[in-house]
N, C-alpha and C positions, 0 to 999 in steps of 0.2 A: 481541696486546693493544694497545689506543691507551690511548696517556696523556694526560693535563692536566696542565702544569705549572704550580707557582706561585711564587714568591719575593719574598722580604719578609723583615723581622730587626731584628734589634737592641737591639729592645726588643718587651715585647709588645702596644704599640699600633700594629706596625707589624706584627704575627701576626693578633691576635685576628680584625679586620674579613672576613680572608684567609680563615679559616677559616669563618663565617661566610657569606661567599658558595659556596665549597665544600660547606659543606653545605646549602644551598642551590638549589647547583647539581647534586648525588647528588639530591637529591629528584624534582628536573624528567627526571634519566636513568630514573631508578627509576620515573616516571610513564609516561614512553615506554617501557620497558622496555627499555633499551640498558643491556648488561649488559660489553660488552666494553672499556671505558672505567675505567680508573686514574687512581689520582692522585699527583705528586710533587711534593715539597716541596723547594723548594732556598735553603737559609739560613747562617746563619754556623756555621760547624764549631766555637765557640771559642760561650762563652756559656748561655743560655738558650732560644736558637732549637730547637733537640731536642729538650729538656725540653716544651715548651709545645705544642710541635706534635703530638709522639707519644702524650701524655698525650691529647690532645684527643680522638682515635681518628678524625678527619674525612681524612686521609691516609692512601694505604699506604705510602708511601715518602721517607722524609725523605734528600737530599745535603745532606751539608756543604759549603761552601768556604771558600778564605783570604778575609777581609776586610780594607780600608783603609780608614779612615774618611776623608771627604773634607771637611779644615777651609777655613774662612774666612778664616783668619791663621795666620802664620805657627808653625810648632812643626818641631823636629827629627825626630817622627813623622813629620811628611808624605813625610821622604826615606822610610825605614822602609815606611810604608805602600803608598808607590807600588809598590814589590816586591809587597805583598800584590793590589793592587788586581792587578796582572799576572797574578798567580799564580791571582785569585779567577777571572778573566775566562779564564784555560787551565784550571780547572777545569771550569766552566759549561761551556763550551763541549764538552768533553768529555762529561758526563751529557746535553746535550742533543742530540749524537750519536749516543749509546749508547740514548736511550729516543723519540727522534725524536715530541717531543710535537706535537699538533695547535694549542695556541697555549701562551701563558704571560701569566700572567695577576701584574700587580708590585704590591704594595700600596706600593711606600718601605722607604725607609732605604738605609742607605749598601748594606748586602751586597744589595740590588736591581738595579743598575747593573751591575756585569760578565754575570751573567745576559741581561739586555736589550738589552747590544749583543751577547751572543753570540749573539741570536735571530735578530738583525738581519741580521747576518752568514751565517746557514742561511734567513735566508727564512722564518722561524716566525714570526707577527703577535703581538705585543705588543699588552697592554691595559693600562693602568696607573691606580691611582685615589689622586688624593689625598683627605687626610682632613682637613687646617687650610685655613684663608682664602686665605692664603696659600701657595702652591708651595713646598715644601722645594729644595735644590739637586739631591737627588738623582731628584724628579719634574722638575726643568730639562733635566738631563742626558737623562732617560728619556724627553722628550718627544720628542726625535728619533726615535728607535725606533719608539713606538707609531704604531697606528691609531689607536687610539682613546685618550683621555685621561676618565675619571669623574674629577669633582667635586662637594664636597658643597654648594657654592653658587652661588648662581647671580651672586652679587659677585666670584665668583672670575674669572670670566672676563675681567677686566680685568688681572687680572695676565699675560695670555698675551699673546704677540705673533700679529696677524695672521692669520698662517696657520695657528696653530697652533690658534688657536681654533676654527677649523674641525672639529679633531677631536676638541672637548669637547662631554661628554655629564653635565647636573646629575641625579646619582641621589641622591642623600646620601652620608651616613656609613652603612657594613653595620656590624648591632650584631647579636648571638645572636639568635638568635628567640623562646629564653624572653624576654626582654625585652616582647617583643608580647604574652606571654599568662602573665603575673605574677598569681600570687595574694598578696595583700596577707593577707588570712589566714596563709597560710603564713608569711607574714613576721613577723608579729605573734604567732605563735606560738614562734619562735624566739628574738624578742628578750623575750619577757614567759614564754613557758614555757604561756601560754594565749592564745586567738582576743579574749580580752579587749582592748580601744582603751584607754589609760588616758585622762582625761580633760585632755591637753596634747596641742600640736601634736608632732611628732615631728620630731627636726632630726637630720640623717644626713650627718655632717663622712668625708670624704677627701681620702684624700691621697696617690692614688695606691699602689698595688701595696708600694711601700718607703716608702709614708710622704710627708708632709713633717714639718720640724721645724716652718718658719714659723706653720706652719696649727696643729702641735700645742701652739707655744708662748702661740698666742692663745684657743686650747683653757683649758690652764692658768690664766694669766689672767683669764677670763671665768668660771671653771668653778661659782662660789655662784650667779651670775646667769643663766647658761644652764640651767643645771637650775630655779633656778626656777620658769621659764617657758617650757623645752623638754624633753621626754625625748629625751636626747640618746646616738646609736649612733655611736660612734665606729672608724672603721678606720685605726689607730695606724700603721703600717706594721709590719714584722717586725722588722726591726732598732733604730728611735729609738722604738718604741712602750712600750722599758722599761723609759724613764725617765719615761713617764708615771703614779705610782702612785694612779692619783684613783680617790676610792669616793665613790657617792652613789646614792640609792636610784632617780633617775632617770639613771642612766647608764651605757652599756654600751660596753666597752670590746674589738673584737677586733682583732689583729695581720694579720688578712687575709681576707675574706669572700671566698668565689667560687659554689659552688653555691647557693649561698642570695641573694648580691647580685640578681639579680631582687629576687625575694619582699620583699628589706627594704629596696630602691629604693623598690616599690612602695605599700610601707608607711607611709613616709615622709611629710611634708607640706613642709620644705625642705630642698637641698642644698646643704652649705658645701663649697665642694671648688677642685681647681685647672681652670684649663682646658684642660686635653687633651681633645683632638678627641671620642675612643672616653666619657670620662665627659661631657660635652656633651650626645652624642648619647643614650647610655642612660638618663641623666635628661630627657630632651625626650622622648624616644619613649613614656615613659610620663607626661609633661606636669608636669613637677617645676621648683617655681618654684626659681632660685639664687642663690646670695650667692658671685661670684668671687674666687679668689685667686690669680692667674698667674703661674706664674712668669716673674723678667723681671730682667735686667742683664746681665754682658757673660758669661755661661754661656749664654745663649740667642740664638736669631733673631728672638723677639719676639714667635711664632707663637703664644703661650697668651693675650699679649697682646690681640693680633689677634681669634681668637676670642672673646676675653671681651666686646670692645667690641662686636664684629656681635652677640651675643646682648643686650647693652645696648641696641643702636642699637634692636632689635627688641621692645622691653620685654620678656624672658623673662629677666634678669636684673640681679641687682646687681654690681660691682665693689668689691674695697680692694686697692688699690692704690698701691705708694710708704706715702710717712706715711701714707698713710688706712688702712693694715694696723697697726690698734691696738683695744684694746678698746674704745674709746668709741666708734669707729664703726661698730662689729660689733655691739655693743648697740645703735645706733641705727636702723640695717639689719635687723635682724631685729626690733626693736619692730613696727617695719611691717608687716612679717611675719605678725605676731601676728592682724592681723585677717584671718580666714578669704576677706571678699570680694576683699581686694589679693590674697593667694593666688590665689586666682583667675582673674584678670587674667592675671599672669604664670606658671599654669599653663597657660589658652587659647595663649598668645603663644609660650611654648614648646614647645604641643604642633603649632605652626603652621608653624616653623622645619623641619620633616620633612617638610614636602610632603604628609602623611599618607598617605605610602607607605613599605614596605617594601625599606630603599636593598637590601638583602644580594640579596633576591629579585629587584629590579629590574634589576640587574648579571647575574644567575645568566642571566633569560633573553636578555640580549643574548649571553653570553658561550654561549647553548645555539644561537642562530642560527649564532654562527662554528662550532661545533663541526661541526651539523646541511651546512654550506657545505665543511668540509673530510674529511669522512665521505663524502662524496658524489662527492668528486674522484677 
């Protein structure tokens, strides 16, 4: 049996994309009929990397290892850590002995890196893609290793030195493939209970998988004035979503969508949300105007930042940001909103930002030349 490896963690915008081109890339084996081809997942033993991957069914085989996270500044963790980071990199190393994959394919995050150089080290090619504007630390590190480097912009390439640029390839962001083929019915049926459109635009607020509070406290806030003039779906997060007790007959309230986000992405007419890469992408791929909230101070690298302004720079979205995350300019941002032709605009503008390809598919068949290259040897 040959395998494919992949790794990535930490969080699940550093899984989902992962997954995504994986199945993806089962499609293109399952086309050729190549049958003797596995796949392993190798992620943080500690966390929700197991949960998200196994749940998925896109894997046969999920390894754990030790993770360290790799800070900016200083903390007493980082002695701590460095053990793990050791220990993550004598693990990897080990499963990728024991299953001698044909490449390894890195989406990020910290549990990425000892994987990557342990690849490096057997001579197994590396592919790594990042997913923000900018290079996290741990696509810096991994950039030595790889062949090849996916990114989802093509502004990105300035953040690379040199020669490294050489082994960048602009595919996008890889998002599920329901994404691509969203029935807004469907959607519309779940949040009203019938295929019936109520006669208001639809504004569809996240916050990420746990929430944010910021987002849900401007939620709160707003809440006689957005329903007004929005039927408003909200995804509270699981945990802070239960101090939100709001009723109102245009307002829907859940703690965490996933089979259905398709469907009521696509339902939608605007996204209030943060800017992480993976919600970005999912709402551009189906051409969803937005109103950004990033997070941003000394908890971050600035990277939602970043993102929020290249979709500004590009007209596909609005920002609040600092003082301007208040109600008066959230009302004033979404007034605009309100007329269906600026919708519009910044639907085209977003649906423009994707290249109008398929990033997950477009990865899978590069990643099926290497395989078709090392099969052959």
């Amino acid at each position: 049996m040959n395998y494919i490896a992949f790794t990535g963690g930490g969080t699940g915008g550093h899984i989902y994309p992962g997954l995504a081109v994986c199945d993806e890339l089962k499609c293109i084996l399952k086309k050729e009929g190549i049958e003797n081809v596995n796949f392993l997942w190798i992620g943080n033993s500690e966390g929700m990397d197991k949960t998200i991957v196994e749940k998925s069914g896109s894997v046969g085989l999920f390894k754990g290892i030790p993770c360290g996270k790799l800070r900016r500044y200083f903390s007493i963790k980082n002695f701590i850590d460095v053990i793990k980071i050791i220990s993550g990199f004598a693990a990897a190393l080990s499963v990728l002995i024991r299953y001698k994959p044909l490449f390894l394919f890195s989406k990020g995050g910290f549990v990425s890196v000892p994987p990557c150089y342990a690849a490096k080290l057997l001579h197994i090619p590396v592919y790594s893609h990042e997913c923000d504007f900018s290079p996290g630390l741990a696509t810096r590190l991994n950039s030595r290793c790889a062949k090849k480097i996916f990114i989802s912009y093509e502004q990105t390439k300035s953040c690379f030195s040199k020669d490294i640029q050489q082994k960048l390839i602009v595919t996008g962001n890889p998002v599920r493939k329901i994404f691509y083929n969203s029935d807004p019915e469907l959607g519309r049926q779940f949040l009203y209970g019938s295929s019936v459109h109520k006669n208001m635009p639809v504004l569809f607020v996240l916050g990420g998988s746990s929430g944010a509070l910021q987002i849900n406290n401007l939620i709160r806030e707003s809440f006689n004035w957005l329903c007004d003039h929005f039927f408003v779906v909200h995804q509270t997060g699981k945990n802070i979503g239960k101090e939100l007790p709001l009723v109102h007959e245009n307002y829907r309230s859940f703690e965490f969508i996933y089979n259905e986000m398709s469907h009521v992405l696509a339902a939608c007419d605007v996204v209030l949300a943060r800017s992480g890469a993976n919600t970005l992408w999912e709402a551009a791929v189906q051409g969803k105007p937005m109103v950004l909230v990033p997070l941003s101070g000394s908890g971050t690298r600035g990277d939602q930042v970043e993102n929020a302004r290249l979709f500004k720079e590009q007209g596909a979205a609005e920002i609040l940001l600092d003082k301007d995350v208040n109600p008066h300019t959230l009302q004033h941002v979404l007034t605009n909103m309100l007329d269906s032709e600026t919708r519009k605009k910044y639907a085209v503008n977003a649906k423009n930002m994707t290249l109008g390809q398929n990033s997950a598919e477009l990865i899978a068949h590069i990643l099926f030349h290497e395989l078709e290259e090392r099969l052959c040897q």
